[in-house]
C-alpha positions in Angstrom: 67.1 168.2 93.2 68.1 166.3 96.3 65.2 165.2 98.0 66.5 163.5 101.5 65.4 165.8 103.9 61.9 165.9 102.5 61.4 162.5 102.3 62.1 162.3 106.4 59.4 164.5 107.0 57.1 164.1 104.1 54.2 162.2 105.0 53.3 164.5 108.1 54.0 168.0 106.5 52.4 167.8 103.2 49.4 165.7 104.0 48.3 170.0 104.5 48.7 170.3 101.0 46.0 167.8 99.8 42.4 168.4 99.6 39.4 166.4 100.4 36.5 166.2 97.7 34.5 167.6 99.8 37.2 171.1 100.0 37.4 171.1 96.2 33.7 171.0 95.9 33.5 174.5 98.2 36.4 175.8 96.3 34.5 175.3 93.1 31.3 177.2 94.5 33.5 180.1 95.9 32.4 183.5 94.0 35.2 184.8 91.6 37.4 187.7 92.3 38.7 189.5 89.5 41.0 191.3 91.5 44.1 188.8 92.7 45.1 188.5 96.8 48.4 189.4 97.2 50.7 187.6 99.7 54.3 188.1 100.4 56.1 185.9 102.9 59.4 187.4 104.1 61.9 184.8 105.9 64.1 186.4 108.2 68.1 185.7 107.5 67.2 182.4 105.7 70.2 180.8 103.9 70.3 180.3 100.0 71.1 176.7 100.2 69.1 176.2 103.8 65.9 175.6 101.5 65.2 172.3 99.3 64.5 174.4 96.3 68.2 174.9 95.9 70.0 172.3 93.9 72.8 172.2 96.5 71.0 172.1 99.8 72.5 170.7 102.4 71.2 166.7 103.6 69.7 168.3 106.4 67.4 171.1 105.1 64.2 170.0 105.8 61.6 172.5 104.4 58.8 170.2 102.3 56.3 173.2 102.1 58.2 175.5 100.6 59.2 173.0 98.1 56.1 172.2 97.0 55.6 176.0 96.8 58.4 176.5 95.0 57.0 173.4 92.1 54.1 175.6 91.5 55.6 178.9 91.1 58.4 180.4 89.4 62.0 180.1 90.8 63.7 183.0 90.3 67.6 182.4 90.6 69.2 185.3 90.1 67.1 187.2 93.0 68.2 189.8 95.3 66.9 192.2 98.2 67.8 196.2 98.2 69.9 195.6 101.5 72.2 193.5 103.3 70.3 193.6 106.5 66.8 193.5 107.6 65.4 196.9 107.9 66.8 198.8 104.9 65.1 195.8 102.5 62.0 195.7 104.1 62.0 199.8 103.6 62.4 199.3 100.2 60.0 196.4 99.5 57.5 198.6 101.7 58.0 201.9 99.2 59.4 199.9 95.9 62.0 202.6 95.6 65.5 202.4 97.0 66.1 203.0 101.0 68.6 205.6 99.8 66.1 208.0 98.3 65.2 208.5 102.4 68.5 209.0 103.9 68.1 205.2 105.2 71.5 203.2 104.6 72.0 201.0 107.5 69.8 199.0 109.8 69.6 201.1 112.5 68.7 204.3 110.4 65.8 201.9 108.7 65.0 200.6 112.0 64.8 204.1 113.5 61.5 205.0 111.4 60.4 204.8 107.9 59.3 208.5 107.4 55.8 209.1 107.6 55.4 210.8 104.4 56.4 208.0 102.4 53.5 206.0 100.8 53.5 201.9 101.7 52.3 199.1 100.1 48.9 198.7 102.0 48.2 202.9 101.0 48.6 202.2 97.6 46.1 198.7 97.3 43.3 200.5 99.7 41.6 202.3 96.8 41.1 199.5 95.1 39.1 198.2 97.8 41.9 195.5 99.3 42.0 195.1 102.6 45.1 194.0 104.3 46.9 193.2 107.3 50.4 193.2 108.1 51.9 190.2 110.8 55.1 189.4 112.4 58.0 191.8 112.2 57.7 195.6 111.0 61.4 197.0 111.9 60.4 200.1 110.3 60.1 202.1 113.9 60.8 200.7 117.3 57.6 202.6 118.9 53.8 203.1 118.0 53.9 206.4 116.4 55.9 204.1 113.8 53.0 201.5 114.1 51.9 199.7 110.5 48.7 200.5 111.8 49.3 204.2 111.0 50.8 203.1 107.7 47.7 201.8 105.8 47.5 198.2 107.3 43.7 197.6 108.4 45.0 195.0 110.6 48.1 194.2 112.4 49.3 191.3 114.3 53.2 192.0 115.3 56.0 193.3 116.9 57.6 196.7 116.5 61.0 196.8 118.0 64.3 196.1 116.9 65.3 192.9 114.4 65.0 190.2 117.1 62.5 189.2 119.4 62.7 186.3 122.2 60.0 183.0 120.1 58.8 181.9 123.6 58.9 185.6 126.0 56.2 186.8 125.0 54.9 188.9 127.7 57.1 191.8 128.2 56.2 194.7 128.0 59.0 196.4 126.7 59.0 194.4 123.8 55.3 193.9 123.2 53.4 191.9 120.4 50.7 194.6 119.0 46.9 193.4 117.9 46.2 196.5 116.1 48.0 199.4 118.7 47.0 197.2 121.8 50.0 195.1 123.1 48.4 191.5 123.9 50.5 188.8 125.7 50.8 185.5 124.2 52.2 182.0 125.8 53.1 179.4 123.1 55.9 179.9 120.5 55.9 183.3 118.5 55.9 181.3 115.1 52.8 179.2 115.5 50.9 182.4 115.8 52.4 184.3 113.1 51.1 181.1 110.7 47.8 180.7 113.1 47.0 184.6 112.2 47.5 184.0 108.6 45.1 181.4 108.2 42.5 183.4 110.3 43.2 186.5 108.1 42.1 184.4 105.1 39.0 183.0 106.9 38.1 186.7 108.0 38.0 188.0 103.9 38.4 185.0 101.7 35.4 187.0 100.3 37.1 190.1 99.2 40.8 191.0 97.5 43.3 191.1 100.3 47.0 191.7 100.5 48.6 189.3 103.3 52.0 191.1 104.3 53.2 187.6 106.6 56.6 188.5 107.9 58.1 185.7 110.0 61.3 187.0 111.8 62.4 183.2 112.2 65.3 182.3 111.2 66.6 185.5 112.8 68.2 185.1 115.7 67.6 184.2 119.1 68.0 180.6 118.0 64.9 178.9 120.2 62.8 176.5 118.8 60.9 173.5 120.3 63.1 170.8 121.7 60.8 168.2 119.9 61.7 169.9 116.7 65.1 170.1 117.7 65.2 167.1 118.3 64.8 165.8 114.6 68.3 167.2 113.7 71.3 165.6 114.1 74.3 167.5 112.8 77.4 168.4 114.6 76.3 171.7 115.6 73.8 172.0 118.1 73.0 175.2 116.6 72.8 174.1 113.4 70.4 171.6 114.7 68.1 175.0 116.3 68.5 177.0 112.8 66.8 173.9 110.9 64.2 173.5 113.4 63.3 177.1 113.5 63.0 176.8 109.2 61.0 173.8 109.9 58.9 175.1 111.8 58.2 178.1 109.8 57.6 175.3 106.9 54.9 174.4 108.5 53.4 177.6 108.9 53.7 178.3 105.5 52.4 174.9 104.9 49.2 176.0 106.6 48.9 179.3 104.9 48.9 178.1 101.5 46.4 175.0 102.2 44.3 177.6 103.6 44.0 179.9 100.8 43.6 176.3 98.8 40.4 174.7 100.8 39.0 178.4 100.8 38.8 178.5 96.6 41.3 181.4 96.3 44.7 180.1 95.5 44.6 180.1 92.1 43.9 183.7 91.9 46.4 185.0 94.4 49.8 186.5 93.4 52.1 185.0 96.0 56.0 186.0 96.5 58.2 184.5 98.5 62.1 185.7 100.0 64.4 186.4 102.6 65.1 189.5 103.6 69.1 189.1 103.3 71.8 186.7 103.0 72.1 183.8 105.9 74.8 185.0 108.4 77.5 182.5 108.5 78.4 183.0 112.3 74.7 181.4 113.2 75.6 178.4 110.8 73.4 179.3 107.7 74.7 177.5 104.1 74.6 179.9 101.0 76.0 177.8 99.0 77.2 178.3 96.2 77.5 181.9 97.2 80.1 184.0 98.6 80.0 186.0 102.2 76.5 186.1 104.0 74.5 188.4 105.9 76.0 192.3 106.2 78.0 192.2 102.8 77.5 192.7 99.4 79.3 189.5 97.6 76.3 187.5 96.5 75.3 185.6 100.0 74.5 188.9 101.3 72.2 189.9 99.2 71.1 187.4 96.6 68.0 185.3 98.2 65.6 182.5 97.7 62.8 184.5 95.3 59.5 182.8 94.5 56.4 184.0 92.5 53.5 181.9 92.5 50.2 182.7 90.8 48.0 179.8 89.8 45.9 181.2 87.5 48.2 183.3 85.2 51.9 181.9 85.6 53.3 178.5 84.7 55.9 177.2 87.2 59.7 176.7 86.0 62.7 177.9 86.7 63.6 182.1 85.4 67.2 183.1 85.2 65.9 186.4 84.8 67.6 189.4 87.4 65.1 190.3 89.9 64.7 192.7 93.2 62.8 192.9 95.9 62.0 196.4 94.9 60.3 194.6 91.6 57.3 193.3 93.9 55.2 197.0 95.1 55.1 197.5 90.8 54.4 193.9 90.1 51.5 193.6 92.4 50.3 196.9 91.4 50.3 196.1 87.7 48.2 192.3 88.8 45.3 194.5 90.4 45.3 196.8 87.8 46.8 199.8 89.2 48.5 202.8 87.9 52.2 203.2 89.5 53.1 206.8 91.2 54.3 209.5 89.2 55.4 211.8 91.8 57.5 209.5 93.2 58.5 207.1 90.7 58.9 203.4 91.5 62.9 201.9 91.3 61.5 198.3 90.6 60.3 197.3 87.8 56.9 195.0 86.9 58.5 192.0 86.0 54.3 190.2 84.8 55.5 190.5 81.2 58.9 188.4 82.1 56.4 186.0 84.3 53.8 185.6 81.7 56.7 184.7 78.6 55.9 188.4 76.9 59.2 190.1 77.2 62.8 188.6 77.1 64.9 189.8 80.6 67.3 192.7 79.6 70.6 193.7 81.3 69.6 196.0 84.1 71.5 198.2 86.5 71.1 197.1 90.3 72.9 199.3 93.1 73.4 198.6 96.7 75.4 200.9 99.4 75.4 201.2 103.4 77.4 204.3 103.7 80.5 205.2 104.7 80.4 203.8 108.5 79.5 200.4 107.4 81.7 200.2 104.1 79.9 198.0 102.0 78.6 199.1 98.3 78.0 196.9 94.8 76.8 197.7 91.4 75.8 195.0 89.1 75.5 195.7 85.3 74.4 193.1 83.6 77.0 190.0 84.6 79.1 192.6 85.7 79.2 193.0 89.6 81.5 195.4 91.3 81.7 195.5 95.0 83.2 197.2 97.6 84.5 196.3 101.4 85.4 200.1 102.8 88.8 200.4 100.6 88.9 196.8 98.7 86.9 196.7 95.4 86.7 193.7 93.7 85.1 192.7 90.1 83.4 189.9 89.0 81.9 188.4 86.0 79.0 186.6 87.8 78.1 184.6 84.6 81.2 182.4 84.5 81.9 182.8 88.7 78.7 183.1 91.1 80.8 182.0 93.9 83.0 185.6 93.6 86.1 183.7 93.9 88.0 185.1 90.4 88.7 189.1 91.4 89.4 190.6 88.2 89.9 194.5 89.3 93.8 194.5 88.6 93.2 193.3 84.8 90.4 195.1 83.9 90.9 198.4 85.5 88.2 200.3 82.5 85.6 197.9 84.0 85.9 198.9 87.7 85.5 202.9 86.6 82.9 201.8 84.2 80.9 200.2 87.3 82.6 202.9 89.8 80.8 205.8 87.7 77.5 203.9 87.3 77.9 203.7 91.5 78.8 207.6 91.8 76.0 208.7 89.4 72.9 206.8 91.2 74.4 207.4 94.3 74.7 211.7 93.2 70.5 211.2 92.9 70.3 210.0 97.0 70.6 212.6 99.9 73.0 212.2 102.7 72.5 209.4 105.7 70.4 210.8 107.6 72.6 210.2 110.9 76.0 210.3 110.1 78.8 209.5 107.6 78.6 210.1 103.9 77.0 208.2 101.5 80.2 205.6 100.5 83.0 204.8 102.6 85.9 207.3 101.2 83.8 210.1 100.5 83.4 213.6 102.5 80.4 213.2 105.3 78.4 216.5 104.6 79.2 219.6 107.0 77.5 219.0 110.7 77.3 215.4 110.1 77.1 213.6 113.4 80.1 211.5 114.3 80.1 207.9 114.4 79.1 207.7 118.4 81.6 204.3 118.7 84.0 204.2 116.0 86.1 201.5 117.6 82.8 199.0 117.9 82.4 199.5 114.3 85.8 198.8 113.3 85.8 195.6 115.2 82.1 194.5 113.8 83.3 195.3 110.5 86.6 192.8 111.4 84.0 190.1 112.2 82.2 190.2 109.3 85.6 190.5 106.8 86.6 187.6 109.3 83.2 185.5 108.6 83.3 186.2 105.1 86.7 184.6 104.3 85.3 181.7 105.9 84.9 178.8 104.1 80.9 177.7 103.2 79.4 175.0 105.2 
């Protein structure tokens, strides 16, 4: 693995990551918990090659901690997220079934309010006495009566709102930062105190089992970081050189989390995963390399993300070519504490502890992705077999012999694409309608009384963009 970038920077970032005699010593008299902490860190558009755990990072990625993260856990390269976008993955990772059971296809339907009936993550840990807190962006409801606080998170440190938030304005009032329901203003930059209220989290109840739910919206845009950081960079893109220091400094905040949770005794019994919430979008400079497309599509760069699970005490750290989903982590860490999965609303993931721990061999699975007619994008991948449609394009792929997406083999293997195209129609006959407009794939009839599209030529031309971006050559 190329290692330039982290050799710039190592001797100041990981000097977190060692520990004093005297830390090991507490860490050796801290009670055991037979229950494990969970963590899960969500980065927010992060690129697939804008980390050093990819092979074919770019000279300038600079990200040290999450390398070091990434040598003690396992690597999973074949990883993906439920959605193309930010809210309708982080409504699946909340539930561990797919956004579609709930009517919710696109970001702003996701965004508008996960429904209250659902059961989250924290809901389901709290009877087995974990406490938990939930910090940085929700997206899951842009107002309180959506709050995480109301959703089973004892404590909550974040912002509500939309998928962006200003790193330094932090003071407005109509996009607060919440301590529990109570918006609090902050002066300082918004990343720092996502990482800062980690660490203090894990000081509160290194004691007990917790689940730490640490969602950083960096590297979403705005693109704001410190000009010191900034300042380290040196490409030909000065906002290139922002995106890197914005993934630096959220580095370093995950730096700080993990030597906490070390010098406190209870890393190797915590079950840590690691991703980004999408693809990087091209059109704010991220590298998904070797990947196809980026943020809002379906080809690989869009959906497949850097996936890491780390638990000391159980898993060895390597490399898994295993296929993987966000929707795999609710079951996963509900297996690790020893709890029984729904049955009134079965799970869509899948506990992937016996493909962790060596006991099972990975078999072909079935993964499905769609954002409804008005967007236009939908995939299906069987096995190596990936279909995916762009509104009326559908393209094939045989992701074993071409991850890049490059080789379209619809027109010679027309049996495959019906194959795939009747694996799509018969998941997609289990989901309800959108719940705001449109039907449920781009060519199909919206349901009667559906709600128009309120600006069909807006989405025409945003779809153009992102065809436009996507043919695009990789950085």
């Amino acid at each position: 693995m190329k290692n330039s970038g982290f050799m710039k920077f190592a001797g100041v970032e990981l000097a977190a990551w060692a520990l004093t005699a005297s830390q090991v010593s507490a860490a050796a008299e801290a009670p055991p918990v037979s229950k494990p902490n969970i963590v899960i860190i969500v980065a927010d558009d992060l690129g697939y090659a804008d980390v050093l755990f990819n092979p074919e990072h770019p000279k300038e990625v600079t990200t040290p901690n999450l390398d070091q993260l990434a040598k003690e856990s396992v690597i999973f390269r074949q990883g993906y997220v439920s959605g193309n976008v930010c809210s309708p993955t982080r409504a699946g990772l909340m539930t561990g079934r797919y956004q579609q059971r709930l009517g919710l296809y696109t970001g702003g339907e996701a965004g508008s309010g996960l429904p209250m009936t659902e059961m989250l993550f924290p809901q389901f840990l709290k009877p087995a006495g974990y406490i938990s807190i939930q910090i940085g962006k929700w997206h899951l409801g842009p107002t309180p009566k959506w709050s995480p606080a109301l959703r089973g998170f004892d404590e909550v440190f974040g912002f509500l709102g939309r998928g962006a938030h200003d790193y330094y304005k932090l003071d407005d009032p109509n996009d607060p930062i919440y301590r529990g329901t109570t918006p609090v203003k902050l002066d300082g930059y918004l990343t720092d105190f996502w990482g800062d209220e980690a660490v203090a989290f894990i000081e509160r109840h290194k004691a007990e089992p917790f689940f730490l739910y640490l969602a950083f919206n960096a590297v979403h845009a705005p693109l704001q970081a410190p000009a010191d950081e900034i300042a380290k960079f040196n490409t030909s893109s000065k906002n290139r050189n922002t995106l890197l220091a914005m993934g630096k400094c959220m580095d370093d905040a995950i730096g700080n989390v993990v030597a906490k949770l070390k010098r406190e005794g209870v890393w190797e019994n915590t079950l840590l995963f690691f991703i980004s919430d999408n693809g990087g979008p091209l059109a704010q400079t991220a590298n998904n390399t070797p990947l196809r497309g980026g943020k809002h599509q379906d080809y690989e760069g869009g959906i497949r993300v850097p996936f890491l699970v780390c638990w000391p005490a159980k898993l060895k750290p390597g490399e898994s070519q295993a296929v993987v989903s966000s929707l795999d982590i609710l079951p996963t860490a509900l297996a690790a504490a020893g709890i029984s999965p729904p049955t009134n609303k079965p799970l869509d993931g899948i506990n992937i502890l016996p493909i962790l721990l060596g006991k099972e061999v990975p078999e072909p699975r079935n993964l499905f992705w769609c954002s409804g007619s008005n967007e236009g994008w939908w995939a299906v991948r069987s096995g190596d077999w990936k279909l995916v449609g762009d509104r009326a394009r559908v393209s094939l792929f045989d992701l074993s012999e071409d991850i890049s997406e490059k080789n379209d083999l619809a027109k010679q293997m027309p049996e495959k694409v019906a194959e795939l195209t009747n694996l799509h129609d018969a998941w997609l006959a289990e989901m309800p309608d959108p719940i705001k407009s449109g039907a449920k794939r781009y060519g199909m009839e919206p349901p009667p009384g559906s709600a128009p599209k309120k600006d069909k030529k807006a989405s025409k031309k945003k779809a153009a963009r992102q065809r436009a971006a996507e043919e695009s050559p990789a950085l």
